[in-house]
C-alpha positions in Angstrom: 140.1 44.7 119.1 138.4 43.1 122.1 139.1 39.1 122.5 135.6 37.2 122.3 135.0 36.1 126.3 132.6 34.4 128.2 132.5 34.5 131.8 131.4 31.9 134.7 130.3 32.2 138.0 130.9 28.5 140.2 129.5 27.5 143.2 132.6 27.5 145.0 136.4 28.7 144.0 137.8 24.5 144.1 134.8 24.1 141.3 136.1 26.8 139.5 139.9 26.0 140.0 139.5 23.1 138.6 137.5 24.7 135.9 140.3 27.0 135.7 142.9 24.0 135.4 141.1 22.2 133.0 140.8 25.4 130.8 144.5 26.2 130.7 145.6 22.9 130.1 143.6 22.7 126.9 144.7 26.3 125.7 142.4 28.0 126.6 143.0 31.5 128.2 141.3 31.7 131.6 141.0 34.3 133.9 139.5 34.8 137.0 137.1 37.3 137.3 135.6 38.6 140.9 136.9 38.7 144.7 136.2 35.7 146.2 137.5 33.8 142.7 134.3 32.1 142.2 133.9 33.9 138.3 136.4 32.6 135.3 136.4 34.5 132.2 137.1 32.4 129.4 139.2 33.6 125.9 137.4 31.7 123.3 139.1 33.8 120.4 139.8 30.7 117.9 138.9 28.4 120.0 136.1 25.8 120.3 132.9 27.5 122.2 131.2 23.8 123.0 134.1 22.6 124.8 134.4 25.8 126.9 130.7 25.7 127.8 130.5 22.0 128.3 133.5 21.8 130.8 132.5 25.3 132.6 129.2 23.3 133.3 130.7 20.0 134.8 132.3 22.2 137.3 129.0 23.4 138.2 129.5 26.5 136.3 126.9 29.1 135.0 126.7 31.7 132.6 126.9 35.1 134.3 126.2 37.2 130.6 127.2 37.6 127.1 129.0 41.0 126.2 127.5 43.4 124.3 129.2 42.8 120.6 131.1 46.3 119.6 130.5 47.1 115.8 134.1 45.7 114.7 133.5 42.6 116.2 130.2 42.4 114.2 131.9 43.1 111.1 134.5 40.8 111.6 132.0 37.9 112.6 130.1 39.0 108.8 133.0 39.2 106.6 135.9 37.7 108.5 138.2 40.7 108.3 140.9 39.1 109.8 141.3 36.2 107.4 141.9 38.1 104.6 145.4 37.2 103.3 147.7 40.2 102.0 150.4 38.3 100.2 153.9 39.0 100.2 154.8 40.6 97.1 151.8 43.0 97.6 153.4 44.5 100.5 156.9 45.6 99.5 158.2 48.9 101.6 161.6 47.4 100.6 161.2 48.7 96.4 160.9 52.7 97.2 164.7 52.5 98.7 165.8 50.4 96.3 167.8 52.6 93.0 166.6 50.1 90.6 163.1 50.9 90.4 163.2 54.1 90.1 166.0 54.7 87.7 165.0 55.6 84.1 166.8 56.1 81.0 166.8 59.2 79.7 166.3 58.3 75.9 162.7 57.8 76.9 159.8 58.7 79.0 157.5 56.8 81.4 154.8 56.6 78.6 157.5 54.3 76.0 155.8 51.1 77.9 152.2 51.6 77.9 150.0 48.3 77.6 148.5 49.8 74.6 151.9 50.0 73.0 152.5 46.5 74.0 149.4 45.2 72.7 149.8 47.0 69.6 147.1 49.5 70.1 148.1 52.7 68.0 145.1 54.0 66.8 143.3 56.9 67.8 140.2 55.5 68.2 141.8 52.9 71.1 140.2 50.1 68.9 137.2 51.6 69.3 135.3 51.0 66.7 133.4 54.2 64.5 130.2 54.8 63.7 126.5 54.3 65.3 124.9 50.7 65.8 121.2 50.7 66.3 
């Protein structure tokens, strides 16, 4: 997935330098962007959009244009894909090599532990119960 950018353009390439140096030194990931190094293109992925613009601007900085969104980045901005947590003991690869999970007795079958037996649900009706209700 594309990292969210925003580019620059300076008046000069000590404007944007500094820019540049002002950027990296708050985490930011600058790059430059252009010949004459007079565009930066700014990483704002998880990071704070104001500040970005705000010191872009004191170095005489203007913004060139905002990329065209691509449809995962959309979805991601809607439903925040990305910050979904899978825990832990969901995601085991370890269990299918390990014998003790899939050993089984052979005095019974797979269906000896169903929830219904547990729960004490032996009827044939699945406590259902008979007969029409109007």
């Amino acid at each position: 997935m594309e990292a969210a950018a925003i580019r620059f353009r300076f008046l000069d390439a000590a404007s944007a330098q500094l820019a540049f140096d002002t950027l990296e030194e708050l985490g930011y990931e600058p790059v430059y962007d252009g010949h004459y190094r007079m565009e930066l293109q700014i990483h704002v992925e998880k990071r704070d959009l104001t500040s970005a613009i705000e010191i872009a601007e004191v170095h005489s900085g203007t913004l060139v244009e905002a990329g065209a969104m691509t449809e995962s980045a959309i979805v991601n901005d809607a439903y925040n894909i990305d910050l979904i947590p899978i825990p832990a003991h969901v995601i085991n690869e370890d269990w299918a090599d390990d014998d003790r999970y899939a050993w089984a007795a052979s005095s019974h079958d797979d269906l000896a532990a169903r929830e219904e037996d547990a729960m004490g649900w032996n009827d044939d009706t699945n406590q259902f119960p008979g007969g029409i209700h109007i």
